[in-house]
DOLUMNU-999538 format. One line per field, with one value per residue: y, z, x of N, C-alpha, C in turn; residue number from 1; residue in one letter. Coordinates in nm, 3 decimals. Example, Ala and Ser with C-alpha at 12.3 -4.5 7.8 and 13.67 -1.06 7.14 Angstrom:
BEGIN
n_yy	[-0.569 / -0.225] .
n_zz	[0.780 / 0.708] .
n_xx	[1.319 / 1.285] .
ca_yy	[-0.450 / -0.106] .
ca_zz	[0.780 / 0.714] .
ca_xx	[1.230 / 1.367] .
c_yy	[-0.330 / 0.003] .
c_zz	[0.780 / 0.787] .
c_xx	[1.320 / 1.290] .
nr	[1 / 2] .
rest	[a / s] .
***
This chain:
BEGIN
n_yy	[-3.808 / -3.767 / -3.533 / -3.486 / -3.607 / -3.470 / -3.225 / -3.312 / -3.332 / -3.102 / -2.980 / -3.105 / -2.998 / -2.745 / -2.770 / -2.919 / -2.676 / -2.481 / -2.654 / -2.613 / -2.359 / -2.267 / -2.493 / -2.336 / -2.128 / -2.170 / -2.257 / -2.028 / -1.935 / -2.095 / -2.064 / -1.819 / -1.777 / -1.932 / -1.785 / -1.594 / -1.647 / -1.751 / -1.453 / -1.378 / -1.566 / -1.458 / -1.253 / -1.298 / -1.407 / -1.220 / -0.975 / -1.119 / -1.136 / -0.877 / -0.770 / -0.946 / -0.809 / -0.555 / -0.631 / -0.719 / -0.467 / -0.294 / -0.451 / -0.379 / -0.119 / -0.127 / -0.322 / -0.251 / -0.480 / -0.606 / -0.796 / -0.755 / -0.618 / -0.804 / -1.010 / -1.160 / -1.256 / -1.560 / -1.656 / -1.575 / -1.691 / -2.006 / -2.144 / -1.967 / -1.849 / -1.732 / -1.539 / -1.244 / -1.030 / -1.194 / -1.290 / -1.534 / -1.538 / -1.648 / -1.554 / -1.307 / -0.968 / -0.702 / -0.386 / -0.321 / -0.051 / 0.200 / 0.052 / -0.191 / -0.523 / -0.905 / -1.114 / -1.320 / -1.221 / -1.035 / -0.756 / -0.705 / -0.417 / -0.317 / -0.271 / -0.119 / 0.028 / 0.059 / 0.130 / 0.251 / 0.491 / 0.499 / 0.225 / 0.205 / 0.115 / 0.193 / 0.209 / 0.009 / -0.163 / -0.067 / -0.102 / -0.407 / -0.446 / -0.338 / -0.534 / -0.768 / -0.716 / -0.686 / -0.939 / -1.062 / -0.916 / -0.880 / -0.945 / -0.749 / -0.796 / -0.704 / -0.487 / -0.352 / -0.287 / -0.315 / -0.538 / -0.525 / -0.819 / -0.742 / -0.861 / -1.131 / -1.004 / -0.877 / -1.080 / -1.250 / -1.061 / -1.051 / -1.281 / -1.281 / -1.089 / -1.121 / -1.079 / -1.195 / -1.412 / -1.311 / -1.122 / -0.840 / -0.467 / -0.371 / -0.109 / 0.020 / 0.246 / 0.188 / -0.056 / -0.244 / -0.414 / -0.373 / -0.162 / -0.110 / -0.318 / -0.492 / -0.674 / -0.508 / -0.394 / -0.285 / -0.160 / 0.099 / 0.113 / 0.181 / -0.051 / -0.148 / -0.051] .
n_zz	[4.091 / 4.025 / 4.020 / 3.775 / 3.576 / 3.556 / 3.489 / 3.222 / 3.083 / 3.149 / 2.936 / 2.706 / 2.698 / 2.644 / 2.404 / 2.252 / 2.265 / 2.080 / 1.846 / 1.754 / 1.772 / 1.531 / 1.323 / 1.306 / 1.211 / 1.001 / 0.854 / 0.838 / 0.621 / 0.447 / 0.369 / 0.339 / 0.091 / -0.093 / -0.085 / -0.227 / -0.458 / -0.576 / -0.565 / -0.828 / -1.012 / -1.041 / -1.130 / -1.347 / -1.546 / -1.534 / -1.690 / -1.909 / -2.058 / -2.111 / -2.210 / -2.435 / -2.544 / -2.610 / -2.829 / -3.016 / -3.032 / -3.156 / -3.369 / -3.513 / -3.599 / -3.757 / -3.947 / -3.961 / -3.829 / -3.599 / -3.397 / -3.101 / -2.991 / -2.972 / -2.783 / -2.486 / -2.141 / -2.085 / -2.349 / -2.436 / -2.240 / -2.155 / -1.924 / -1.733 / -1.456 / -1.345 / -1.116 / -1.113 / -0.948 / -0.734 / -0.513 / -0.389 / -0.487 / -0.761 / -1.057 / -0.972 / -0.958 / -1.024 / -1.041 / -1.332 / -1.486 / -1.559 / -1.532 / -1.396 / -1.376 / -1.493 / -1.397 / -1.548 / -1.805 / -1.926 / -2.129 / -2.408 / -2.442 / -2.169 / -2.041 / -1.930 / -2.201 / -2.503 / -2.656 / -2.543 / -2.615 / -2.866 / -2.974 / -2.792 / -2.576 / -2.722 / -2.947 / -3.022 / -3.088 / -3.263 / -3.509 / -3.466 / -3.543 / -3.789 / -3.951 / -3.896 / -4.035 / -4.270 / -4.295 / -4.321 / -4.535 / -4.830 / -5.137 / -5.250 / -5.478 / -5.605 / -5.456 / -5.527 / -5.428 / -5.196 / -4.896 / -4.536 / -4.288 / -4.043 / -3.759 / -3.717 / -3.726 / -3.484 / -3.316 / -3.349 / -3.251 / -2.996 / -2.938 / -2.920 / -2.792 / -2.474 / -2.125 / -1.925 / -1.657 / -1.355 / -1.210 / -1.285 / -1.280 / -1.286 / -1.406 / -1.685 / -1.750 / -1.663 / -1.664 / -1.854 / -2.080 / -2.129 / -2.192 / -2.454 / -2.587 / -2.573 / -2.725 / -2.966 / -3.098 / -3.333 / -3.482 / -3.525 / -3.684 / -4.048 / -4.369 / -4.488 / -4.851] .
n_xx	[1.447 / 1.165 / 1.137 / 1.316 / 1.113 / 0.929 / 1.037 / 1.100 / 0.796 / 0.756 / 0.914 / 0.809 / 0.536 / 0.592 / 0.729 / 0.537 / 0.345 / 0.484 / 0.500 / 0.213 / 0.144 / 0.351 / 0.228 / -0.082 / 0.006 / 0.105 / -0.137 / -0.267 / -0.131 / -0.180 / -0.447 / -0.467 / -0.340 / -0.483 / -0.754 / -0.578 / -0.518 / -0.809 / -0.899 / -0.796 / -0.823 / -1.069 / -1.039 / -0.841 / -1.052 / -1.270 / -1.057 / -0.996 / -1.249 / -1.323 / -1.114 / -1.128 / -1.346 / -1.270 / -1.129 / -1.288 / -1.478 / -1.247 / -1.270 / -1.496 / -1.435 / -1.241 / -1.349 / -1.675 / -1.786 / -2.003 / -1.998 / -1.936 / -2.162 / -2.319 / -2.221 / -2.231 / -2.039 / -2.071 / -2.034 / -1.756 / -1.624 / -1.672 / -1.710 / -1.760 / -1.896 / -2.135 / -2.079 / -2.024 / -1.965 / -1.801 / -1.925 / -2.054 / -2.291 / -2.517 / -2.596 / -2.749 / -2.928 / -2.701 / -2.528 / -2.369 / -2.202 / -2.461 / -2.666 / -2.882 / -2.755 / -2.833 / -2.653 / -2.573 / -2.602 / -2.468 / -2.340 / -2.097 / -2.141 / -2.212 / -1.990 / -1.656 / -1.516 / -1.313 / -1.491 / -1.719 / -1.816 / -1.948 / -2.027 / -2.293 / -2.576 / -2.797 / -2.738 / -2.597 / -2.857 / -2.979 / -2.804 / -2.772 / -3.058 / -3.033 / -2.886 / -3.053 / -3.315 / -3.247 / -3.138 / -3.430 / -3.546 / -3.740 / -3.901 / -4.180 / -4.394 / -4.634 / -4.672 / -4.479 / -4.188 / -3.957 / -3.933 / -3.946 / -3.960 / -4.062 / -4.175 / -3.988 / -3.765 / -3.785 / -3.830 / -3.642 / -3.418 / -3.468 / -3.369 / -3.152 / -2.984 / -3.041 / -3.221 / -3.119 / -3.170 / -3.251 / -3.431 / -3.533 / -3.565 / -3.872 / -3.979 / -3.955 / -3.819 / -3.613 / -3.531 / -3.278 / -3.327 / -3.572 / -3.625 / -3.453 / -3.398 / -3.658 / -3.979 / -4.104 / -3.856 / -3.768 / -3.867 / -3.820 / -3.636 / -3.580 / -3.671 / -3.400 / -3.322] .
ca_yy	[-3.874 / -3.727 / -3.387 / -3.536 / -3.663 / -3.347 / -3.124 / -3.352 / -3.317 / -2.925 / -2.928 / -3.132 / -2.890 / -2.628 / -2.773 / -2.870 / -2.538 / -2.420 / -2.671 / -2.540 / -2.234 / -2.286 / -2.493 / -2.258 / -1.986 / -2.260 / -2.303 / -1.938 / -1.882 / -2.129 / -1.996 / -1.683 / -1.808 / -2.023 / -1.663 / -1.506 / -1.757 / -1.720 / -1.347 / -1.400 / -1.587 / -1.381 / -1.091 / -1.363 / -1.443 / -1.086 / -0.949 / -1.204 / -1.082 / -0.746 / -0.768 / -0.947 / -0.714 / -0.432 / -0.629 / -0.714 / -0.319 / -0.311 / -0.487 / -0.270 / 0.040 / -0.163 / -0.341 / -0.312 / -0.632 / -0.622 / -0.986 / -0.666 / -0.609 / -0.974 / -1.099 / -1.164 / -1.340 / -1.644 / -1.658 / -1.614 / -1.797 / -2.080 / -2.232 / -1.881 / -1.910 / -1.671 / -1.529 / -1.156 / -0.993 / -1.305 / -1.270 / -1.666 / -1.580 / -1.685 / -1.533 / -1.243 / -0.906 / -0.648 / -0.294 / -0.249 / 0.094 / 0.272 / -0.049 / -0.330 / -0.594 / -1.011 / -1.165 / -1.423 / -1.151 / -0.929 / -0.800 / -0.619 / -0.292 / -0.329 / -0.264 / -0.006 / -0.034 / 0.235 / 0.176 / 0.301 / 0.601 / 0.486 / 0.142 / 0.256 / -0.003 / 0.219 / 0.200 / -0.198 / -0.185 / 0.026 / -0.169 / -0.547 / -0.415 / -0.352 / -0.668 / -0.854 / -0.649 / -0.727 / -1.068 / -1.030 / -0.855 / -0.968 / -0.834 / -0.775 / -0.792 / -0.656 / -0.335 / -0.299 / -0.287 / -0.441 / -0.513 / -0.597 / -0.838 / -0.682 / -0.934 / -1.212 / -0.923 / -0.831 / -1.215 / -1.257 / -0.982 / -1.074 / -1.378 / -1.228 / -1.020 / -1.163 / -1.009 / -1.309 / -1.486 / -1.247 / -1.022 / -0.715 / -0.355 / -0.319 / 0.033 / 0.028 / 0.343 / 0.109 / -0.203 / -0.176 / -0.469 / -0.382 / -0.026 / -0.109 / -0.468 / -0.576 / -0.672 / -0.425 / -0.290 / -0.281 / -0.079 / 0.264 / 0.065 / 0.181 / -0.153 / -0.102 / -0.054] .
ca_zz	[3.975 / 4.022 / 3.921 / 3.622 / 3.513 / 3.602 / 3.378 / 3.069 / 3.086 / 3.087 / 2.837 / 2.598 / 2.639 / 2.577 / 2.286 / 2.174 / 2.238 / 1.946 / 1.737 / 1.779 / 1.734 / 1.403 / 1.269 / 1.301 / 1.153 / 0.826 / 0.834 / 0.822 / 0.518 / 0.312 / 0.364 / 0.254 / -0.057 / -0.175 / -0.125 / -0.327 / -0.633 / -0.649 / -0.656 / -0.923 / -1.095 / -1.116 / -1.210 / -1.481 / -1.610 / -1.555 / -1.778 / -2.030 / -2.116 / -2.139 / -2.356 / -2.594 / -2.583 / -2.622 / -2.931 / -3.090 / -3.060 / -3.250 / -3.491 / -3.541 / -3.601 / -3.835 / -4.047 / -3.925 / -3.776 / -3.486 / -3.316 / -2.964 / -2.955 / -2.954 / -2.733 / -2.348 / -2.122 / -2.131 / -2.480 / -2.416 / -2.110 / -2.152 / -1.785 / -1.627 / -1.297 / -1.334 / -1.032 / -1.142 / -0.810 / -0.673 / -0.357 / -0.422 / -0.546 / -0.866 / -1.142 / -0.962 / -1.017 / -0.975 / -1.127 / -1.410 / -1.555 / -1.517 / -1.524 / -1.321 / -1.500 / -1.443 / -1.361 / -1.662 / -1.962 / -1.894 / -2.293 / -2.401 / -2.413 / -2.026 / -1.957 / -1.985 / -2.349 / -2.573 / -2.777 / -2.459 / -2.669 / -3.016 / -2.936 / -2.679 / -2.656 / -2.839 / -3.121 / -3.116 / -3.069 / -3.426 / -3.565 / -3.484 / -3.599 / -3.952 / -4.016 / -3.901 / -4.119 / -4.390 / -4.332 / -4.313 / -4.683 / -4.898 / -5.249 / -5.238 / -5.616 / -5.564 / -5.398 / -5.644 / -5.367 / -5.104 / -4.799 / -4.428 / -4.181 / -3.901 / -3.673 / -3.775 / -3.702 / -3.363 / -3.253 / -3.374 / -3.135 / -2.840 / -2.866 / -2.961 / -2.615 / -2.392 / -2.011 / -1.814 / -1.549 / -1.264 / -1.205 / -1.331 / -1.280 / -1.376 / -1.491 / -1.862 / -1.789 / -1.494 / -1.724 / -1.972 / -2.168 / -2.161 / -2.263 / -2.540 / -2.667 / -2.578 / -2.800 / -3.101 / -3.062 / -3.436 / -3.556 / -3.573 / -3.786 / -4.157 / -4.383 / -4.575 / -4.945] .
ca_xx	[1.394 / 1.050 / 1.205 / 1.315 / 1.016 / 0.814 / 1.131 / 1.022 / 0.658 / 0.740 / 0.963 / 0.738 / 0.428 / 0.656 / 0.719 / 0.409 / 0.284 / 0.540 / 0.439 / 0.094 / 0.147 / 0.378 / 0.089 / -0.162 / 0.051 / 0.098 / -0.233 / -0.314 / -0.047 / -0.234 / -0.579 / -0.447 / -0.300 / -0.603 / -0.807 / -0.509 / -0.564 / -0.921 / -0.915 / -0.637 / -0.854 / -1.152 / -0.942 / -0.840 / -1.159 / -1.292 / -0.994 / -1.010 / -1.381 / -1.300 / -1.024 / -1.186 / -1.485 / -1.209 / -1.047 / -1.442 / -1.462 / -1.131 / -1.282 / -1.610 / -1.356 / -1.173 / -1.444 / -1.766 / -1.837 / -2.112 / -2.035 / -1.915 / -2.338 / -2.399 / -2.144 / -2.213 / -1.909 / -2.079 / -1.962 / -1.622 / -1.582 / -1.785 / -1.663 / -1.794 / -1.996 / -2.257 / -2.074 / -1.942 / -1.878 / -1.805 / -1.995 / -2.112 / -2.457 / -2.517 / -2.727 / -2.820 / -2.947 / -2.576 / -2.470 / -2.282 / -2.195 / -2.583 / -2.755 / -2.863 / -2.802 / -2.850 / -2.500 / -2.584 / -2.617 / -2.348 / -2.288 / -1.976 / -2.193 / -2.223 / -1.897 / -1.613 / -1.443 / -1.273 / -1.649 / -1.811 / -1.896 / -1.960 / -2.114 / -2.379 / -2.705 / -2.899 / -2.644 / -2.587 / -2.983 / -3.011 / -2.723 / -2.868 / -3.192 / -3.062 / -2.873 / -3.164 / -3.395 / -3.146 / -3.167 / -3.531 / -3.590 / -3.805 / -3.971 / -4.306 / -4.429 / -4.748 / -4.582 / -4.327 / -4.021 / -3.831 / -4.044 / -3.874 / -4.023 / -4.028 / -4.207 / -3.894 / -3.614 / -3.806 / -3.834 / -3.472 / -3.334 / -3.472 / -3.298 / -2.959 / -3.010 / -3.171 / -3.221 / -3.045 / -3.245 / -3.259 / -3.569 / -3.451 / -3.685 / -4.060 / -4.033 / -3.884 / -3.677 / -3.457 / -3.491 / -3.212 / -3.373 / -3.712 / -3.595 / -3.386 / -3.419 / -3.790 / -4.069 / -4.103 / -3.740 / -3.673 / -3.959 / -3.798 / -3.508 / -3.572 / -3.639 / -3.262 / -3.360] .
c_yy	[-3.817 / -3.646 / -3.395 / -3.514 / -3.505 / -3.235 / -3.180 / -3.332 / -3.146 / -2.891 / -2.959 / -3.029 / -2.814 / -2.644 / -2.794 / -2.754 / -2.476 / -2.503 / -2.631 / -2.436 / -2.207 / -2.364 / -2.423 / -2.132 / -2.037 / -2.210 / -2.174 / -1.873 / -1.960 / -2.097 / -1.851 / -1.675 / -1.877 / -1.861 / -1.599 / -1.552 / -1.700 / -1.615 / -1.353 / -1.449 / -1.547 / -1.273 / -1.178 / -1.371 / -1.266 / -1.007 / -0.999 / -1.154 / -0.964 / -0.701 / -0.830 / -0.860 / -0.561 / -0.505 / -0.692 / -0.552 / -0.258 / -0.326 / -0.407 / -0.153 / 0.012 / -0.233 / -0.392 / -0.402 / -0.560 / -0.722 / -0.866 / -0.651 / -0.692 / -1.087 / -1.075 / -1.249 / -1.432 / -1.736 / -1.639 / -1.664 / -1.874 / -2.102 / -2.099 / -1.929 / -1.863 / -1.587 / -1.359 / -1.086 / -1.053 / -1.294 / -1.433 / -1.623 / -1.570 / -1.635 / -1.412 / -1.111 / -0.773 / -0.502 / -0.298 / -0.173 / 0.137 / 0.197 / -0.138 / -0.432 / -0.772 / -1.082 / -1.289 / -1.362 / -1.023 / -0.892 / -0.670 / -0.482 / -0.252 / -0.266 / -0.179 / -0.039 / 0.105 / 0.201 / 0.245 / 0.402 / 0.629 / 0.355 / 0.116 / 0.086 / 0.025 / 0.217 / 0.087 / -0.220 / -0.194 / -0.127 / -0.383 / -0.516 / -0.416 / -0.416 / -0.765 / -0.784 / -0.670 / -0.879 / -1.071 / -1.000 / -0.941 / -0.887 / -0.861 / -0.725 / -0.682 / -0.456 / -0.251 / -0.276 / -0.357 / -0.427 / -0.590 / -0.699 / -0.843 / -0.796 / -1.063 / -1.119 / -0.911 / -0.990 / -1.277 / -1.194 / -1.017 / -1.222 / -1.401 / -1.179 / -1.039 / -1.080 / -1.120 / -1.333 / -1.438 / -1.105 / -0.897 / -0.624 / -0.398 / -0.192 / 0.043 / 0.124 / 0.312 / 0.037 / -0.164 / -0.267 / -0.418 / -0.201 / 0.022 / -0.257 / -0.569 / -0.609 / -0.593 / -0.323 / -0.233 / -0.156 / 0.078 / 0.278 / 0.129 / 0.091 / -0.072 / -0.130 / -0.145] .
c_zz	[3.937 / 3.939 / 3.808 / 3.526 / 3.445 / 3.456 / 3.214 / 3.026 / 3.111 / 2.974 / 2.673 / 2.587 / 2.618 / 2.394 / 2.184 / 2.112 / 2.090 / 1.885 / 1.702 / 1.721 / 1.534 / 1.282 / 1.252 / 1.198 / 0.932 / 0.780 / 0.763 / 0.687 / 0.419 / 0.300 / 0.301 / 0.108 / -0.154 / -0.198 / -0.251 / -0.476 / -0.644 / -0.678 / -0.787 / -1.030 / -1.165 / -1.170 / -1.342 / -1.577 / -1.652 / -1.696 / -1.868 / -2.116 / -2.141 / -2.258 / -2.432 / -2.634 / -2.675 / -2.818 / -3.038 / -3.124 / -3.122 / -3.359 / -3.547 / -3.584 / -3.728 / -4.006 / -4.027 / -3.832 / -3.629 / -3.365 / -3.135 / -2.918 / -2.926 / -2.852 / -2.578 / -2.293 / -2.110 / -2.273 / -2.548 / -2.353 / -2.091 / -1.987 / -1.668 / -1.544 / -1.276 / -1.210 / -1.054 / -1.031 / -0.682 / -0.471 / -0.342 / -0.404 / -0.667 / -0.909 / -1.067 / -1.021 / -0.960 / -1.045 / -1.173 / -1.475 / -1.454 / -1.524 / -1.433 / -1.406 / -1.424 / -1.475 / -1.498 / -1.810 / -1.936 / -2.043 / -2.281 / -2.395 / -2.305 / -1.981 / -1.987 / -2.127 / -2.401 / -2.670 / -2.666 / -2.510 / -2.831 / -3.012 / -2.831 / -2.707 / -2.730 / -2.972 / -3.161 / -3.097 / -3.263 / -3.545 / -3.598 / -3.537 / -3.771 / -3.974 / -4.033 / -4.027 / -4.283 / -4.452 / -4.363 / -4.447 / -4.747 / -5.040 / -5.252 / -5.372 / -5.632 / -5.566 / -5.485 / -5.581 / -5.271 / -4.961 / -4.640 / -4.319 / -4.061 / -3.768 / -3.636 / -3.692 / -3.530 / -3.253 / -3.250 / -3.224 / -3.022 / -2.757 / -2.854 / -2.838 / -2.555 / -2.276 / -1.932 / -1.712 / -1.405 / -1.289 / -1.197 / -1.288 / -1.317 / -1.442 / -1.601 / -1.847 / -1.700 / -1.519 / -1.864 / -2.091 / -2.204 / -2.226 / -2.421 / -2.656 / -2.639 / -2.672 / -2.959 / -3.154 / -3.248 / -3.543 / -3.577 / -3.677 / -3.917 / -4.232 / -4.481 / -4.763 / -5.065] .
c_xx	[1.256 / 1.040 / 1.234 / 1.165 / 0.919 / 0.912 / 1.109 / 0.892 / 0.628 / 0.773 / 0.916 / 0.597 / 0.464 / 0.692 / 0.604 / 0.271 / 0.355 / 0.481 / 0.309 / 0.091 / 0.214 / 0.267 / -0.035 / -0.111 / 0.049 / -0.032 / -0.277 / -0.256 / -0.148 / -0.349 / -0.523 / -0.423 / -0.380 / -0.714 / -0.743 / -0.539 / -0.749 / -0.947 / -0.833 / -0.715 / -0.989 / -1.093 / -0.921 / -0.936 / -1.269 / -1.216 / -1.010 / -1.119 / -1.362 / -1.189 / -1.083 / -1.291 / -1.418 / -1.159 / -1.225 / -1.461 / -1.395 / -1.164 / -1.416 / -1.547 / -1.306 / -1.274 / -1.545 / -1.890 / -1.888 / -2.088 / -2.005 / -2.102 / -2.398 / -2.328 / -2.160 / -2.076 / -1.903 / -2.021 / -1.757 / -1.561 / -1.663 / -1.786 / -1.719 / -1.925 / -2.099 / -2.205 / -2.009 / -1.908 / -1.893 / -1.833 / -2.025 / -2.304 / -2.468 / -2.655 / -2.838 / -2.788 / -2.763 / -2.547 / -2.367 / -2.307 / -2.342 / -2.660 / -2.752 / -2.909 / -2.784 / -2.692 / -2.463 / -2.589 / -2.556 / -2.296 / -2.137 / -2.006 / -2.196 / -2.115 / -1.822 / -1.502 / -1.459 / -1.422 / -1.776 / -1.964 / -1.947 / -2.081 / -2.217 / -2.498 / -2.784 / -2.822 / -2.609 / -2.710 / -2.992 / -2.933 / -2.768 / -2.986 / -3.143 / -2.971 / -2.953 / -3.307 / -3.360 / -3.125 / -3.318 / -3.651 / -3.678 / -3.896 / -4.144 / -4.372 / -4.564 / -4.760 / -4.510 / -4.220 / -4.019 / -3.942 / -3.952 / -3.993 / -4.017 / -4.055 / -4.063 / -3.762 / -3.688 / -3.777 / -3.695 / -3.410 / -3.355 / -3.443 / -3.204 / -2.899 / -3.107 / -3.125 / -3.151 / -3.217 / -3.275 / -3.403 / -3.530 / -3.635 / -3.795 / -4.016 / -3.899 / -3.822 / -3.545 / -3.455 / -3.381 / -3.237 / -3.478 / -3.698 / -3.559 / -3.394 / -3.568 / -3.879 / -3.997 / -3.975 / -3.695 / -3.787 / -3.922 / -3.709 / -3.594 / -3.554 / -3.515 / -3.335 / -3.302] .
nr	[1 / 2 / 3 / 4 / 5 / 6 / 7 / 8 / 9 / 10 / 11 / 12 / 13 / 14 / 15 / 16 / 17 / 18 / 19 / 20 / 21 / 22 / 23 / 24 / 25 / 26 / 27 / 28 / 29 / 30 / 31 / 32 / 33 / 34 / 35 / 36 / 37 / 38 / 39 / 40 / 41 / 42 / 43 / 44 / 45 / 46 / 47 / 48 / 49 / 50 / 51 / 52 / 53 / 54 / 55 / 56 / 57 / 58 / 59 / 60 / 61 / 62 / 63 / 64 / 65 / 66 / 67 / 68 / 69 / 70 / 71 / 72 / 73 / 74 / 75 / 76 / 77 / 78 / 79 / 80 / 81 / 82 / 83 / 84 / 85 / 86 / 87 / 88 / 89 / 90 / 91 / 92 / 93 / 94 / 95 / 96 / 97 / 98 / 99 / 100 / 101 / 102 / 103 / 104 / 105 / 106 / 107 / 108 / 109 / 110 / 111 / 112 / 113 / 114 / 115 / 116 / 117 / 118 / 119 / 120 / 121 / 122 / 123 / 124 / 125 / 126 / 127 / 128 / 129 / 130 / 131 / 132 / 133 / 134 / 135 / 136 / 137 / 138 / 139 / 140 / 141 / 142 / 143 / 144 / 145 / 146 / 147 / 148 / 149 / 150 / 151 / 152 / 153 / 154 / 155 / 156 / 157 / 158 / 159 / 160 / 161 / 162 / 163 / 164 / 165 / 166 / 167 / 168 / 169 / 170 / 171 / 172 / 173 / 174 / 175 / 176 / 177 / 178 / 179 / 180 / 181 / 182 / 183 / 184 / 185 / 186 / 187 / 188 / 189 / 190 / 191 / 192 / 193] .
rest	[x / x / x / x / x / x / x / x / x / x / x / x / x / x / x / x / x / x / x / x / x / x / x / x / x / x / x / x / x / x / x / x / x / x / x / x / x / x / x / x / x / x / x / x / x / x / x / x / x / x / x / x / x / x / x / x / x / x / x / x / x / x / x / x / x / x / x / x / x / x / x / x / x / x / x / x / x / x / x / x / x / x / x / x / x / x / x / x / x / x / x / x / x / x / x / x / x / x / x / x / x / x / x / x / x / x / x / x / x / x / x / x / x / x / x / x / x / x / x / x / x / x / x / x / x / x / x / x / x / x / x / x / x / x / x / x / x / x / x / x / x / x / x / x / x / x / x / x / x / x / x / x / x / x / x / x / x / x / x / x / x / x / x / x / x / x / x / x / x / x / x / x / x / x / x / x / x / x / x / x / x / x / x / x / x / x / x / x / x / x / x / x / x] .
***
């Protein structure tokens, strides 16, 4: 009877060892699959921004329209995390393309798009410069022609593009704001006649 007893009390840690073991293995399937979703869904959210940046660029080819120069992914993904190579630090400083840029002002210029080579920043720099300059106009009687205010278009831009919230370079040729969209950025613009 002893023997008995002793042959049950093997044959249950034998079993509980499998269940053990089969639990653990669960366990390890769904940790894998909760990873799989969230890359899944930055790839989602990633893609999403890019295609529209690609079909904004579309539309610059087609008629014009600027809104690809003015558009970070904030703006198309309101619900984004600030988190772009989701390391979990938020809002910091990261390379994209030849810039380091702040994880919070990521614009469609930033990134790779068939306007890579047409819509550069110095060309949606130029380009925001003379709509705002346009808005800007003004007749100056006095003068006898059309007069831009520059101070208005410069104060404008630098709130169209901003640098995000991360402490980007000191030296203006490794800041790609302070290079391209700081202060007096509009002053080489031509006021439009």
């Amino acid at each position: 009877m002893i023997k008995r007893a002793q042959g049950l009390s093997l044959d249950m840690v034998i079993g509980m060892l499998i269940l053990l073991v089969v639990a653990m293995v669960v366990i390890n399937l769904f940790i894998k699959t909760i990873k799989r979703g969230e890359e899944a869904s930055q790839f989602s959210w990633e893609f999403q921004f890019k295609e529209k940046c690609e079909q904004l660029c579309q539309d610059y080819k087609s008629t014009g329209s600027i809104e690809f120069c003015k558009t970070r992914v904030q703006d198309v993904l309101p619900n984004y995390d600030f988190d772009w190579n989701d390391n979990n630090i938020k809002r910091e400083k990261i390379k994209v393309g030849l810039w380091e840029v702040c994880e919070d002002a990521i614009y469609c210029f930033h990134i790779d798009t068939s306007c890579k080579d047409i819509l550069t920043m110095e060309k949606c720099r130029e380009l925001l410069c003379q709509e705002l300059l346009e808005k800007y106009k003004y007749y100056n009687a006095s003068a006898n022609r059309w007069m831009c205010n520059y101070t208005l278009a410069n104060n404008t831009l630098t709130k169209i593009v901003v640098p995000g919230s991360c402490s980007l370079p000191s030296e203006k040729f490794e800041n790609w704001w302070m290079s391209r969209f700081n202060e007096s950025r509009c002053a080489g613009v031509p006021c439009p006649a």
